[in-house]
N, CA, C and O atoms as CSV, one atom per row, in Angstrom:
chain,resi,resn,atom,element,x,y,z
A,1,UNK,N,N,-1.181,15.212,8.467
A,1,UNK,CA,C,-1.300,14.810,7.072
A,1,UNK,C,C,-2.539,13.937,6.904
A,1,UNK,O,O,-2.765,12.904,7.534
A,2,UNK,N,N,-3.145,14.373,6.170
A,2,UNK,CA,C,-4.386,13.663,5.849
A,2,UNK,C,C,-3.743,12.502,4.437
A,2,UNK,O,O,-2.869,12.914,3.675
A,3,UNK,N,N,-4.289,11.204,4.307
A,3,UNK,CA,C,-4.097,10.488,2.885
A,3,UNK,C,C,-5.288,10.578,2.090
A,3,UNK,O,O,-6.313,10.047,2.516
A,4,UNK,N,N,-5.286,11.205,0.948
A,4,UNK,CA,C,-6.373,11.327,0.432
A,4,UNK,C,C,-6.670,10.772,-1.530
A,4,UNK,O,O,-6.457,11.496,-2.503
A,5,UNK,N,N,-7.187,9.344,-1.557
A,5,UNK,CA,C,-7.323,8.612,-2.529
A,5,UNK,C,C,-8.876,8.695,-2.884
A,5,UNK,O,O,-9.925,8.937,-2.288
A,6,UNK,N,N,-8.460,8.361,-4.185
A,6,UNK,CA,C,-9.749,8.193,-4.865
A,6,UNK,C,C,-10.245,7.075,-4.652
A,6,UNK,O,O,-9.752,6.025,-4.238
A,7,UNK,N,N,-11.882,7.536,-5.151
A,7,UNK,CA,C,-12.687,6.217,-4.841
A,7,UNK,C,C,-12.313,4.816,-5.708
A,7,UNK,O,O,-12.430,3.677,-5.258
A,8,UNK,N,N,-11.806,5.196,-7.143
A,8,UNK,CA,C,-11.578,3.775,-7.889
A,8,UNK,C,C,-10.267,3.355,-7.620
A,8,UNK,O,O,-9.868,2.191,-7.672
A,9,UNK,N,N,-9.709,4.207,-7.373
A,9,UNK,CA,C,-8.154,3.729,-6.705
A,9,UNK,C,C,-8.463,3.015,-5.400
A,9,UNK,O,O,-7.842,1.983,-5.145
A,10,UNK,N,N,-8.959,3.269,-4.940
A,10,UNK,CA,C,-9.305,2.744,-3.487
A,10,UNK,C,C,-10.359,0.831,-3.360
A,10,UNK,O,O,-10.391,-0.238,-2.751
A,11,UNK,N,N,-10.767,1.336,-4.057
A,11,UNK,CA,C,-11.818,0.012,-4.839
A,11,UNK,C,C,-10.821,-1.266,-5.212
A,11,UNK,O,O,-10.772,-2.386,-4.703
A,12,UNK,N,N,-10.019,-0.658,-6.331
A,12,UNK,CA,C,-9.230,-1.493,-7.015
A,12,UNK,C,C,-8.452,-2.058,-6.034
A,12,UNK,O,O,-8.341,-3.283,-6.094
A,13,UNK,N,N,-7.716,-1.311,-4.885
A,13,UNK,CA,C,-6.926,-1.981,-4.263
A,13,UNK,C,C,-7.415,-2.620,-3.381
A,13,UNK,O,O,-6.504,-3.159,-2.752
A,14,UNK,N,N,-8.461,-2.884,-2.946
A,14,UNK,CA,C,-9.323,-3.779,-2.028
A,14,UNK,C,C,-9.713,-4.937,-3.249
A,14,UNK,O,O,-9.435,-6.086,-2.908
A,15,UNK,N,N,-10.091,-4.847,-4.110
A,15,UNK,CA,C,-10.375,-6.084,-4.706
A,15,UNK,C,C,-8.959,-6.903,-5.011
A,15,UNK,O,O,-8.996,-8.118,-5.203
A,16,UNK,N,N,-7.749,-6.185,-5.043
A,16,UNK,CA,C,-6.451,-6.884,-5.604
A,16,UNK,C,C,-6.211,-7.536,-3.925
A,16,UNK,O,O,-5.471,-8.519,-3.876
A,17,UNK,N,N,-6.614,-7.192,-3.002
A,17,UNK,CA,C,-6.191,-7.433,-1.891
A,17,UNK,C,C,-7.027,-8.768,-1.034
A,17,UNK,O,O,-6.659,-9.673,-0.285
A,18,UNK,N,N,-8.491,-8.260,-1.681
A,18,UNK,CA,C,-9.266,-9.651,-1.543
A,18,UNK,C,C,-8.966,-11.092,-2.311
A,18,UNK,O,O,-9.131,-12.232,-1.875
A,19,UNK,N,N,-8.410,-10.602,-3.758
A,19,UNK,CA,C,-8.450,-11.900,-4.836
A,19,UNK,C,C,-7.138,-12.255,-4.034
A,19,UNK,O,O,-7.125,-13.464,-3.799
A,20,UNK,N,N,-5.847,-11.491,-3.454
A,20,UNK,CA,C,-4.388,-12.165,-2.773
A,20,UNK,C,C,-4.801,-13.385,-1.847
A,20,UNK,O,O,-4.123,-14.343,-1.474
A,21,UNK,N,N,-5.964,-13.094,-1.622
A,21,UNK,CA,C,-6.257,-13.783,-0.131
A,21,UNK,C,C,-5.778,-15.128,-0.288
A,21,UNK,O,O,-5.692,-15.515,-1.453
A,22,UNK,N,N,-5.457,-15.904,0.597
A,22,UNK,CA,C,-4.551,-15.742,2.636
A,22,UNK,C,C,-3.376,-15.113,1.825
A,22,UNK,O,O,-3.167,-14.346,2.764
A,23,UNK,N,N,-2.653,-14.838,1.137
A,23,UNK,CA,C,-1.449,-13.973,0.838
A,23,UNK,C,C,-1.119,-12.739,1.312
A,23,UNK,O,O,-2.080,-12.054,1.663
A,24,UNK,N,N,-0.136,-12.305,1.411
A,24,UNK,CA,C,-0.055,-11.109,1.412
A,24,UNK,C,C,0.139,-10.293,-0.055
A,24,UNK,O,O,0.688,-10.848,-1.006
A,25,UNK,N,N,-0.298,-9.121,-0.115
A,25,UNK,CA,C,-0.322,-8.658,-1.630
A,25,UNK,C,C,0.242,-7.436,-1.644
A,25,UNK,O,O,-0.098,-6.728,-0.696
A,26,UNK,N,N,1.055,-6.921,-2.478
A,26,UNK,CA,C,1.592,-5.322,-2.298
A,26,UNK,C,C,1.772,-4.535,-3.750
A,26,UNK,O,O,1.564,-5.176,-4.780
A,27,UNK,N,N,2.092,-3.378,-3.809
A,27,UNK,CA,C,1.640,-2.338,-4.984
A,27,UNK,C,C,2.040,-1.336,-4.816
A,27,UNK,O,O,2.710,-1.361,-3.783
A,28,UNK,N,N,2.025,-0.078,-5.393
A,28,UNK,CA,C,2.692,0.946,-5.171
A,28,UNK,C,C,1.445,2.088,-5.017
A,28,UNK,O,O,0.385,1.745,-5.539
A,29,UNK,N,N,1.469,3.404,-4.356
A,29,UNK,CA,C,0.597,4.484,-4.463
A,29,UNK,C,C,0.983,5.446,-5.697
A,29,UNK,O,O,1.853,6.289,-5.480
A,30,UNK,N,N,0.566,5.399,-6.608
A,30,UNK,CA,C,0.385,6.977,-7.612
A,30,UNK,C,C,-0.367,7.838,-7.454
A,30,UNK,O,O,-1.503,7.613,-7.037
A,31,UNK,N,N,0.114,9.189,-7.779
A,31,UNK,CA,C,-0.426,10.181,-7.924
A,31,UNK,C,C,0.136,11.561,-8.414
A,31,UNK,O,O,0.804,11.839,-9.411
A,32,UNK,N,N,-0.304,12.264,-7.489
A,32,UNK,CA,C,0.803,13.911,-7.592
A,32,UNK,C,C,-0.184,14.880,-6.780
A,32,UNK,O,O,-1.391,14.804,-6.548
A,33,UNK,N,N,0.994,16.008,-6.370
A,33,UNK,CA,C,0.604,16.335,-4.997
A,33,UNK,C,C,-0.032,16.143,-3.919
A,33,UNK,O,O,-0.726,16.972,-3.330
A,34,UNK,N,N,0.231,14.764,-3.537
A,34,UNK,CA,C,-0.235,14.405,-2.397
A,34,UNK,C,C,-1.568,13.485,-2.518
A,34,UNK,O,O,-1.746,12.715,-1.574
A,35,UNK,N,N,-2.221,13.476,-3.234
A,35,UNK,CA,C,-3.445,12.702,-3.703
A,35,UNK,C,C,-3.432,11.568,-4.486
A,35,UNK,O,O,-3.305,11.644,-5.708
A,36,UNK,N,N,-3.597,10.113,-3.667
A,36,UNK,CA,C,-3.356,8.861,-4.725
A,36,UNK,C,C,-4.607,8.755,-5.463
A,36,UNK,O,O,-5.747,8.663,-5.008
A,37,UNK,N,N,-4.136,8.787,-6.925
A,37,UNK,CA,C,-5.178,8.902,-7.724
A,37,UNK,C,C,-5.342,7.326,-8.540
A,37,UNK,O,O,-6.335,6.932,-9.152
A,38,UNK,N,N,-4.235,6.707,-8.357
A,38,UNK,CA,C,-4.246,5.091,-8.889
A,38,UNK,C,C,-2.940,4.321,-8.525
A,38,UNK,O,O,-1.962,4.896,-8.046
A,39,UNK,N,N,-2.979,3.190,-8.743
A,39,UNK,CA,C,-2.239,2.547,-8.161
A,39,UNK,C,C,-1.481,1.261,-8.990
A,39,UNK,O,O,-2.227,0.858,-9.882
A,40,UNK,N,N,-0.533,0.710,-8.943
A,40,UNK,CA,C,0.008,-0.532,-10.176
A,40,UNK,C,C,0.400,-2.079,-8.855
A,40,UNK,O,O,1.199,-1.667,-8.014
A,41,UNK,N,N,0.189,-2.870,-8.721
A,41,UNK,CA,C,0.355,-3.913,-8.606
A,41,UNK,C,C,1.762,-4.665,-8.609
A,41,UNK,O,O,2.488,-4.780,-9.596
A,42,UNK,N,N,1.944,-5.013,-7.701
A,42,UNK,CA,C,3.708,-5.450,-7.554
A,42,UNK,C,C,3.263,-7.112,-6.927
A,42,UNK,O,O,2.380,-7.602,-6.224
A,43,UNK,N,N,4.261,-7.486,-7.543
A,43,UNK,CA,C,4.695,-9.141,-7.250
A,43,UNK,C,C,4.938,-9.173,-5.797
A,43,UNK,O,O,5.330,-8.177,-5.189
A,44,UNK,N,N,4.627,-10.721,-5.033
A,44,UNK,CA,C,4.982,-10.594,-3.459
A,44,UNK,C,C,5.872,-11.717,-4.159
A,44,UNK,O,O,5.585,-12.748,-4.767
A,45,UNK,N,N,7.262,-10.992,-3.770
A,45,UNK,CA,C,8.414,-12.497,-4.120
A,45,UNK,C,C,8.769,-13.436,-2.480
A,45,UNK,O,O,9.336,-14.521,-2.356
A,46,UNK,N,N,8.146,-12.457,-1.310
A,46,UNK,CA,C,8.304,-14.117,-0.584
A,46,UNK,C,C,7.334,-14.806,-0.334
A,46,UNK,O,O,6.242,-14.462,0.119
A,47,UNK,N,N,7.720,-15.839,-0.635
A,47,UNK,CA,C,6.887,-17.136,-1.196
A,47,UNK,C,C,7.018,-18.162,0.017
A,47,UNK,O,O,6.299,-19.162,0.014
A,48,UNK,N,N,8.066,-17.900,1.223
A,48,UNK,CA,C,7.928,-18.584,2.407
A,48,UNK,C,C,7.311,-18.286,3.305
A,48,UNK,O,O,7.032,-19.085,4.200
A,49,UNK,N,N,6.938,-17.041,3.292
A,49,UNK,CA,C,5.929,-16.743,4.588
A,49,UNK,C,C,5.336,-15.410,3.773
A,49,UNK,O,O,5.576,-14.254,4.121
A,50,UNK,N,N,4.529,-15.781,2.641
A,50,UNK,CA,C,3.839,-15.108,1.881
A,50,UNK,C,C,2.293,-14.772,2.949
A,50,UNK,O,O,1.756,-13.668,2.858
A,51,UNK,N,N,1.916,-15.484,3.582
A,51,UNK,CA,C,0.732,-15.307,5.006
A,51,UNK,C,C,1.085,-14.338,5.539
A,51,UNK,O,O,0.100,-13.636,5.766
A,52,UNK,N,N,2.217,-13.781,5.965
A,52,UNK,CA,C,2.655,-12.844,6.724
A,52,UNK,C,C,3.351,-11.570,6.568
A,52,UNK,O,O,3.523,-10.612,7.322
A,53,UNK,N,N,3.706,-11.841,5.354
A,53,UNK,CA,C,5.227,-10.672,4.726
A,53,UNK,C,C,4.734,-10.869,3.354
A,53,UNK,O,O,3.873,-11.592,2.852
A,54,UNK,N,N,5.885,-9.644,2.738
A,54,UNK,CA,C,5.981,-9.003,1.516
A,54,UNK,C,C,6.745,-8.629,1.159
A,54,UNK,O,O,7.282,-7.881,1.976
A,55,UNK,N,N,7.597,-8.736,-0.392
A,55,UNK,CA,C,8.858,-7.976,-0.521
A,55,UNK,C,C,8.100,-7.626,-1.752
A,55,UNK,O,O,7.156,-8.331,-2.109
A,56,UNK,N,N,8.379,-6.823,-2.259
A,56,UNK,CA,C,8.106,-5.837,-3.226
A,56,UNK,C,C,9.141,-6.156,-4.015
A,56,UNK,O,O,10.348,-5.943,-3.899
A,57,UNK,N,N,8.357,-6.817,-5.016
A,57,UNK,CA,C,9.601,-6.690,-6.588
A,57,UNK,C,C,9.971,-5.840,-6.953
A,57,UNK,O,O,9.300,-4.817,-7.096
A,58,UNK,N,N,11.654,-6.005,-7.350
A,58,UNK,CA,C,11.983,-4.117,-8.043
A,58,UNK,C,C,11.702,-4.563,-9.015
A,58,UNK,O,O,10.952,-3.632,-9.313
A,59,UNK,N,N,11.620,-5.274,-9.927
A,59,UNK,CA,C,11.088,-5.527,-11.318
A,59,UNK,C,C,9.497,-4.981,-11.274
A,59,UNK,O,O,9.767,-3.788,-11.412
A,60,UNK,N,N,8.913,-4.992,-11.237
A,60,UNK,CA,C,7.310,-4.805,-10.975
A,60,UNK,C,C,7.350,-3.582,-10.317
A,60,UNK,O,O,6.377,-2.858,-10.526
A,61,UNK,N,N,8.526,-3.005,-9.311
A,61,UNK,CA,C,8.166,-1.773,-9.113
A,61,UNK,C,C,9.225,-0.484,-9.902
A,61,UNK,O,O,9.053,0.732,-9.993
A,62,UNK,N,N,10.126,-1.206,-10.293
A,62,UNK,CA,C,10.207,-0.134,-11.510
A,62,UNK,C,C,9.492,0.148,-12.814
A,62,UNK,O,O,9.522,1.166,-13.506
A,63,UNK,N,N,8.760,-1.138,-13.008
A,63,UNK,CA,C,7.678,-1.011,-14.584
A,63,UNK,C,C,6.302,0.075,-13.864
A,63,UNK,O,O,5.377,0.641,-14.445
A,64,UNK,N,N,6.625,0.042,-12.590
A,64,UNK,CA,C,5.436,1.410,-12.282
A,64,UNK,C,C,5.822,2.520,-11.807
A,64,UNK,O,O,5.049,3.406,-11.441
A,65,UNK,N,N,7.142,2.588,-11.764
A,65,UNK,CA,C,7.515,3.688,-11.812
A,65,UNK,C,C,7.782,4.270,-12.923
A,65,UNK,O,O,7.518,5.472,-12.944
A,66,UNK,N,N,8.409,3.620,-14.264
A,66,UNK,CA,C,8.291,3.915,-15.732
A,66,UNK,C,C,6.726,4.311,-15.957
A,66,UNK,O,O,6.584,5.448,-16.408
A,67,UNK,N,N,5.552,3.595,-15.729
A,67,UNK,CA,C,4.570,3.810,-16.055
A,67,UNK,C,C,4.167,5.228,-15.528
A,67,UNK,O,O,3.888,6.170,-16.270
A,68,UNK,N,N,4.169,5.280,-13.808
A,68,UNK,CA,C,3.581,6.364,-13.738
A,68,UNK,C,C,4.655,7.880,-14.120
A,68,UNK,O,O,4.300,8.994,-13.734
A,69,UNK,N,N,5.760,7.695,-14.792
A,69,UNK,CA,C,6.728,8.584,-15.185
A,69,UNK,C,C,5.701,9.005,-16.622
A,69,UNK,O,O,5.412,10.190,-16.787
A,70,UNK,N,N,5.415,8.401,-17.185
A,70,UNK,CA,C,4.913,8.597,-18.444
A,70,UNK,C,C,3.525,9.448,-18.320
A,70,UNK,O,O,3.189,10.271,-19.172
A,71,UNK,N,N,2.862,9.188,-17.309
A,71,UNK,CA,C,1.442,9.219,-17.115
A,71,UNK,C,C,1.694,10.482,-16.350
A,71,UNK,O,O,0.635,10.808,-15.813
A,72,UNK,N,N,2.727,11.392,-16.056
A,72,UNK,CA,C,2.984,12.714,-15.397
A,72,UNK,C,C,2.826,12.509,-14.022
A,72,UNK,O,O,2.470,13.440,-13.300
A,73,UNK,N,N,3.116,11.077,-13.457
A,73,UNK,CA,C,2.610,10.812,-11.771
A,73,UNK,C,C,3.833,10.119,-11.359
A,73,UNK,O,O,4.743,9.666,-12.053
A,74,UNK,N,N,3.649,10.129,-9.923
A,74,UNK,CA,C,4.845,10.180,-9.122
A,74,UNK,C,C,4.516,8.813,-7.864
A,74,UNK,O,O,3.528,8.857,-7.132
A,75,UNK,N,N,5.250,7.994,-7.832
A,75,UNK,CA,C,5.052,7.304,-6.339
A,75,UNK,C,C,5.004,8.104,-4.956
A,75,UNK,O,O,5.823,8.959,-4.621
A,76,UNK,N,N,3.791,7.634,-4.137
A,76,UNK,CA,C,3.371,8.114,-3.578
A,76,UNK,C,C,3.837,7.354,-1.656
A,76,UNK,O,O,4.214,7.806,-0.575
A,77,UNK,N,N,3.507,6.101,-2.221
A,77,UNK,CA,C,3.812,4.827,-1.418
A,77,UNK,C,C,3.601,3.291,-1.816
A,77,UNK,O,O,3.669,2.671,-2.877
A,78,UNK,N,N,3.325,2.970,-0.539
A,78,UNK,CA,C,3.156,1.338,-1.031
A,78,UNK,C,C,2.199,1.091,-0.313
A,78,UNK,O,O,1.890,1.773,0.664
A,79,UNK,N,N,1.293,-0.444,-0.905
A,79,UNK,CA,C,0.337,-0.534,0.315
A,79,UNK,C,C,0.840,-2.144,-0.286
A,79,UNK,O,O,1.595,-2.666,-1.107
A,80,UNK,N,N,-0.525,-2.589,1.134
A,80,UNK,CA,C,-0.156,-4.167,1.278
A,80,UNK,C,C,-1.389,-4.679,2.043
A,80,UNK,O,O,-2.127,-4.019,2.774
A,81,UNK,N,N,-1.459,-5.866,1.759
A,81,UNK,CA,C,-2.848,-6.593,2.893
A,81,UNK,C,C,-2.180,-7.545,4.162
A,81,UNK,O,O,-1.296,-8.340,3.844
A,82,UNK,N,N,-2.528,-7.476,5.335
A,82,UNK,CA,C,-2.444,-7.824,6.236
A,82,UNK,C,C,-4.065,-9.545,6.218
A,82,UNK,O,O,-5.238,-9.489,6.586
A,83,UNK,N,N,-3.426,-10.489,5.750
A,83,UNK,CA,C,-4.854,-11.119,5.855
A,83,UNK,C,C,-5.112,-11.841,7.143
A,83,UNK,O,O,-4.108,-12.135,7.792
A,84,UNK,N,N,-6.163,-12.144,7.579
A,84,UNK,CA,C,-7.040,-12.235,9.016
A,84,UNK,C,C,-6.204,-11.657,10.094
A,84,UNK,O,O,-6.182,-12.254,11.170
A,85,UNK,N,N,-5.428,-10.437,9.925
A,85,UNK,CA,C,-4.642,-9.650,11.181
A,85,UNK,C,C,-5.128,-7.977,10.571
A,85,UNK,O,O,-5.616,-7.610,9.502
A,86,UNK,N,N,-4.731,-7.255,11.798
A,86,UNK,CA,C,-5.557,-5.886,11.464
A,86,UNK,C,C,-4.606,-4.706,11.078
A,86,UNK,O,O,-3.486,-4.717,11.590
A,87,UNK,N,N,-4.872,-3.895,10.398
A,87,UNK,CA,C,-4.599,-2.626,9.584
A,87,UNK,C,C,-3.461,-2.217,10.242
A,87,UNK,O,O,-2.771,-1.387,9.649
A,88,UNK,N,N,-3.030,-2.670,11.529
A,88,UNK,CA,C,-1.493,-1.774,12.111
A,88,UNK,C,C,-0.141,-2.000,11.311
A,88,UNK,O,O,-0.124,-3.138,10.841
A,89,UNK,N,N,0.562,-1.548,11.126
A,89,UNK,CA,C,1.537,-1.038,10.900
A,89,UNK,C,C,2.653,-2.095,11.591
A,89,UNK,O,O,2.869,-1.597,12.696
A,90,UNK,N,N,3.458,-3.312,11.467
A,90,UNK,CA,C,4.395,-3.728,12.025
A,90,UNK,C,C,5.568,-3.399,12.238
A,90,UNK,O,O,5.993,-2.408,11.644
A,91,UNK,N,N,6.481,-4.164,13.188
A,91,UNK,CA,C,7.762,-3.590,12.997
A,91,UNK,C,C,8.659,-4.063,12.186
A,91,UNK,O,O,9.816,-3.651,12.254
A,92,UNK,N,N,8.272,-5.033,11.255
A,92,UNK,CA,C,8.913,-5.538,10.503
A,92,UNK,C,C,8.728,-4.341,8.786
A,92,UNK,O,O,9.526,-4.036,7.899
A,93,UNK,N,N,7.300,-4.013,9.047
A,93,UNK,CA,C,6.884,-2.849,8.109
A,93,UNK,C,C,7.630,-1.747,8.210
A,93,UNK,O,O,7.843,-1.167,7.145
A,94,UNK,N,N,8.208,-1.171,9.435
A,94,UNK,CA,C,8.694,0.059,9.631
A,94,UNK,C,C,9.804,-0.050,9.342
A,94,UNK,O,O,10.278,0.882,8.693
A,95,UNK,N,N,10.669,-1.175,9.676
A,95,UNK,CA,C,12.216,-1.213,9.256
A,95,UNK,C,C,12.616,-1.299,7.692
A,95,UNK,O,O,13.686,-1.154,7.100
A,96,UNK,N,N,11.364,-1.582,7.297
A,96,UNK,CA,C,11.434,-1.823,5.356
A,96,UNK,C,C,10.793,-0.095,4.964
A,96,UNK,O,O,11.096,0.360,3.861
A,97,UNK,N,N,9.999,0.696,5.843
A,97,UNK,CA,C,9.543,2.056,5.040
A,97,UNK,C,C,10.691,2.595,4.901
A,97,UNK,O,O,11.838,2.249,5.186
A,98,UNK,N,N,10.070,3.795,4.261
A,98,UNK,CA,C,11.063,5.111,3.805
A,98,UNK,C,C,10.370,6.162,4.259
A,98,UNK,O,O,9.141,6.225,4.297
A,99,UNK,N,N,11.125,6.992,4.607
A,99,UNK,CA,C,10.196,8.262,4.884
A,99,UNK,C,C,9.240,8.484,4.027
A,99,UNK,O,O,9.130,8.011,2.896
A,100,UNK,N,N,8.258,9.509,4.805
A,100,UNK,CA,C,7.143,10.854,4.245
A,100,UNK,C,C,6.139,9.593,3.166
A,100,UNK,O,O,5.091,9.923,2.612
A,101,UNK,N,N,6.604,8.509,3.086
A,101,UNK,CA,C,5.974,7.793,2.160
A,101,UNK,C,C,4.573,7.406,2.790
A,101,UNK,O,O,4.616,7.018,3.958
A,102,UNK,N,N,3.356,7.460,2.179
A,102,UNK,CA,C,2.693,6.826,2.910
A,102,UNK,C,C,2.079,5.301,2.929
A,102,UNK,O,O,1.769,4.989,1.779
A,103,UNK,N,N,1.827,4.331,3.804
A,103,UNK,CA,C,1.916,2.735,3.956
A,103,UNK,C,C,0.688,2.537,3.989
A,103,UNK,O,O,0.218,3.203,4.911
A,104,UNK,N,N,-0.344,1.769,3.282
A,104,UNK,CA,C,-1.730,1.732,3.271
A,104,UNK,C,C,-1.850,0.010,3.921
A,104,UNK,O,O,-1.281,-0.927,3.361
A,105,UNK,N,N,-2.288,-0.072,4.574
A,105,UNK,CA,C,-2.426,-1.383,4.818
A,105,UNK,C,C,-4.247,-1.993,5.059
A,105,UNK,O,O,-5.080,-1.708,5.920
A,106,UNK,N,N,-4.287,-2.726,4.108
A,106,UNK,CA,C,-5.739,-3.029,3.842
A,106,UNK,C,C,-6.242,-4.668,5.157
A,106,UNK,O,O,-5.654,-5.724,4.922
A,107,UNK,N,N,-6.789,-4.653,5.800
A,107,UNK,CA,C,-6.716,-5.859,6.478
A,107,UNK,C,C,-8.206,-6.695,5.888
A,107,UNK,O,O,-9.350,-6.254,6.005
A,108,UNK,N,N,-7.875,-7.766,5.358
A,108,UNK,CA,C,-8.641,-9.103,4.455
A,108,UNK,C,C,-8.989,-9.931,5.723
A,108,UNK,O,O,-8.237,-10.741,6.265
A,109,UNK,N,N,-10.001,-9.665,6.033
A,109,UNK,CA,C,-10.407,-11.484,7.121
A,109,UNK,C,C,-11.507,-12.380,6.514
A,109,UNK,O,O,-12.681,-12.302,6.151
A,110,UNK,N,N,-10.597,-13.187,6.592
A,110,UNK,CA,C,-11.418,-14.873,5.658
A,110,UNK,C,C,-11.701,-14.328,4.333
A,110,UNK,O,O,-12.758,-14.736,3.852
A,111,UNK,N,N,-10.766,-13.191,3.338
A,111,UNK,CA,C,-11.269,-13.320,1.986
A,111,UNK,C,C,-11.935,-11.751,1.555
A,111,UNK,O,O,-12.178,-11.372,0.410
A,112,UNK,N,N,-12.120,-11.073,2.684
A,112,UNK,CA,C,-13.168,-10.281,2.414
A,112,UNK,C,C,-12.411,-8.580,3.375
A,112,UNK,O,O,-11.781,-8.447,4.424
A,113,UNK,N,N,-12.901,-7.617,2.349
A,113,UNK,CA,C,-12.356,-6.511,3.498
A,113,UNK,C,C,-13.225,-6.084,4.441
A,113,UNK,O,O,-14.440,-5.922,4.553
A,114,UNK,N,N,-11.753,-5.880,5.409
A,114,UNK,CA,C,-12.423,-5.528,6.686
A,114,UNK,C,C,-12.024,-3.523,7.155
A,114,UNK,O,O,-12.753,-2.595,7.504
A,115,UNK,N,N,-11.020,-3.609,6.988
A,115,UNK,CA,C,-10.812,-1.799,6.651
A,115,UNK,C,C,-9.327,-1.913,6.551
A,115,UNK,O,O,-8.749,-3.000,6.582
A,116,UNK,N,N,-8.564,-0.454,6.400
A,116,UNK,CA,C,-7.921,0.082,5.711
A,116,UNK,C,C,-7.241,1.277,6.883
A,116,UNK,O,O,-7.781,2.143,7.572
A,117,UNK,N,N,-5.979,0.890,6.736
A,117,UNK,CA,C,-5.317,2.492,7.784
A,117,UNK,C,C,-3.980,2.582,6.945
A,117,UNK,O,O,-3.557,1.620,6.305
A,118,UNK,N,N,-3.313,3.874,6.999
A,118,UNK,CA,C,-2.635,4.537,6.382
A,118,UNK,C,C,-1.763,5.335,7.509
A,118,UNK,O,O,-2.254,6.134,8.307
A,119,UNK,N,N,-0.052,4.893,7.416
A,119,UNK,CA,C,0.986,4.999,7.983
A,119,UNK,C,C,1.715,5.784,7.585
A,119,UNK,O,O,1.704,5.846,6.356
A,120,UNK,N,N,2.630,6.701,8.249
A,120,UNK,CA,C,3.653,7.727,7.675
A,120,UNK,C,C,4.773,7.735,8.549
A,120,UNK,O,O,4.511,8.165,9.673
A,121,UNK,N,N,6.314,7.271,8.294
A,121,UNK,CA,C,7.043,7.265,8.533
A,121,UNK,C,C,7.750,8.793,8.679
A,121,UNK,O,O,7.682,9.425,7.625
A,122,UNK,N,N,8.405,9.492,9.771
A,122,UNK,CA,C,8.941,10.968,9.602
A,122,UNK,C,C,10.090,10.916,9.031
A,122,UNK,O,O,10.291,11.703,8.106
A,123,UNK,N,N,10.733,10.345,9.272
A,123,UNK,CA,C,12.174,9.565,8.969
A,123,UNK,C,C,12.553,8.132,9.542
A,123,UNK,O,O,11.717,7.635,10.297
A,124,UNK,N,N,13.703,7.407,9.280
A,124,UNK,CA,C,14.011,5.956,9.362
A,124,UNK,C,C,14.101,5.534,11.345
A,124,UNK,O,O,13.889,4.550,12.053
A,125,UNK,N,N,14.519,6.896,11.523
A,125,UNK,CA,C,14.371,6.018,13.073
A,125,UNK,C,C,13.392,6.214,14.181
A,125,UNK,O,O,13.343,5.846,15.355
A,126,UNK,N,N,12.323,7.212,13.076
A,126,UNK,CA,C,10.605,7.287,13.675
A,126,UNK,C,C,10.048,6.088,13.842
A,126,UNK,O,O,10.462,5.154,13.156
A,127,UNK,N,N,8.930,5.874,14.852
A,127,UNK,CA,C,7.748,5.463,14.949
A,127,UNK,C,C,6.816,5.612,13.345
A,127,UNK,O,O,7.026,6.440,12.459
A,128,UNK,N,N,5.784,4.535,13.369
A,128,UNK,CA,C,5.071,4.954,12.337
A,128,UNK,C,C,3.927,6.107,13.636
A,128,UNK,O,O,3.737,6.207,14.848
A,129,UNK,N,N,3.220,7.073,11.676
A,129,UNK,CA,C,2.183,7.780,12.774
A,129,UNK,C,C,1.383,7.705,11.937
A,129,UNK,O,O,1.704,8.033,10.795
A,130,UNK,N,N,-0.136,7.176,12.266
A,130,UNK,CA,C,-1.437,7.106,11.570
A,130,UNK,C,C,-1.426,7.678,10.956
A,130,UNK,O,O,-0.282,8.131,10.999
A,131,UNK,N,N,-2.044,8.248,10.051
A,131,UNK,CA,C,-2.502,9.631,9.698
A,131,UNK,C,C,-4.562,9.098,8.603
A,131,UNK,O,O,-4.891,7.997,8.163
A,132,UNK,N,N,-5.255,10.241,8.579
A,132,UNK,CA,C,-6.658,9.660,8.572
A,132,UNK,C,C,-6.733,9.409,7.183
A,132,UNK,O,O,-5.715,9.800,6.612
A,133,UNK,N,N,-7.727,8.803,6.296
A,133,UNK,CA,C,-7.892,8.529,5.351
A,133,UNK,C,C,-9.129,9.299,4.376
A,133,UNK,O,O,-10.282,8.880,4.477
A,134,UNK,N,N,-8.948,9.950,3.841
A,134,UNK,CA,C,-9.843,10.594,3.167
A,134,UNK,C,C,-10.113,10.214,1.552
A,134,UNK,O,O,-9.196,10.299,0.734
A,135,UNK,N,N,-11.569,9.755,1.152
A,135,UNK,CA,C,-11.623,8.865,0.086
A,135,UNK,C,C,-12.511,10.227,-0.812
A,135,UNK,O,O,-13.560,10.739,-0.423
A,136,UNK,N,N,-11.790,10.576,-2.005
A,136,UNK,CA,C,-12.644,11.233,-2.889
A,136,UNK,C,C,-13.057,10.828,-3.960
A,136,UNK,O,O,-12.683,9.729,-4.370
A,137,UNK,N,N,-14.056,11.722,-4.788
A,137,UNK,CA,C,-14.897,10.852,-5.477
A,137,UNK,C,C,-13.936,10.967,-7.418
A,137,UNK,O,O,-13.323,11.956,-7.819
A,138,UNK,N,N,-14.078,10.036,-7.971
A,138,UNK,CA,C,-13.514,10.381,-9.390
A,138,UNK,C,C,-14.322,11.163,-9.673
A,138,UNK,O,O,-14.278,11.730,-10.765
């Protein structure tokens, strides 16, 4: 499986991921068939070890799932910033995925991006498995 996002989708979520900084920041993937074409912004409600973790508001992630219902698009996944630690995939990440979904994880050091890898769960008691990132143009 290739992940394959657009360039302003891709943009946007690096700048939402830089302004989180030292936070962690998370959001949802939109699109349809397979191609994230944009993305909506979700609340990080833990606030105790917001440096390290993320819970994803269902409030914030159902107003983007209403949204992208309207807009003929579908959740795709979730992404999140890892700040001054790198793009892997934790195990604290894997026990919170869902399948086939894909996990974008942007890694922020000191403020600024550093790159971007993209995770796919097969099912709940898989391993995550990379998969490559392919950025197209709007």
């Amino acid at each position: 499986m290739v992940v394959k996002i657009k360039r302003s989708a891709y943009d946007g979520m690096i700048k939402h991921a830089e302004a989180g900084f030292p936070h962690e920041i998370c959001g949802v993937l939109l699109g349809r068939d397979g191609r994230i074409t944009s993305f909506r912004e979700c609340r990080n409600l833990n606030t105790e070890r917001a440096h390290d973790r993320y819970e994803l508001d269902p409030v914030s992630f159902k107003e983007a799932d209403e949204w992208a219902r309207k807009e003929g698009l579908e959740i795709l996944g979730v992404y999140h910033s890892h700040p001054d630690h790198p793009s892997i995939a934790s195990e604290t990440d894997r026990v919170n995925a869902w399948p086939e979904w894909v996990y974008l994880i942007f890694s922020i050091n000191g403020g600024r991006y550093n790159d971007a890898r993209a995770w796919v769960l097969e099912d709940f008691d898989s391993r995550f498995n990379e998969a490559p990132i392919e950025i197209f143009e709007d």
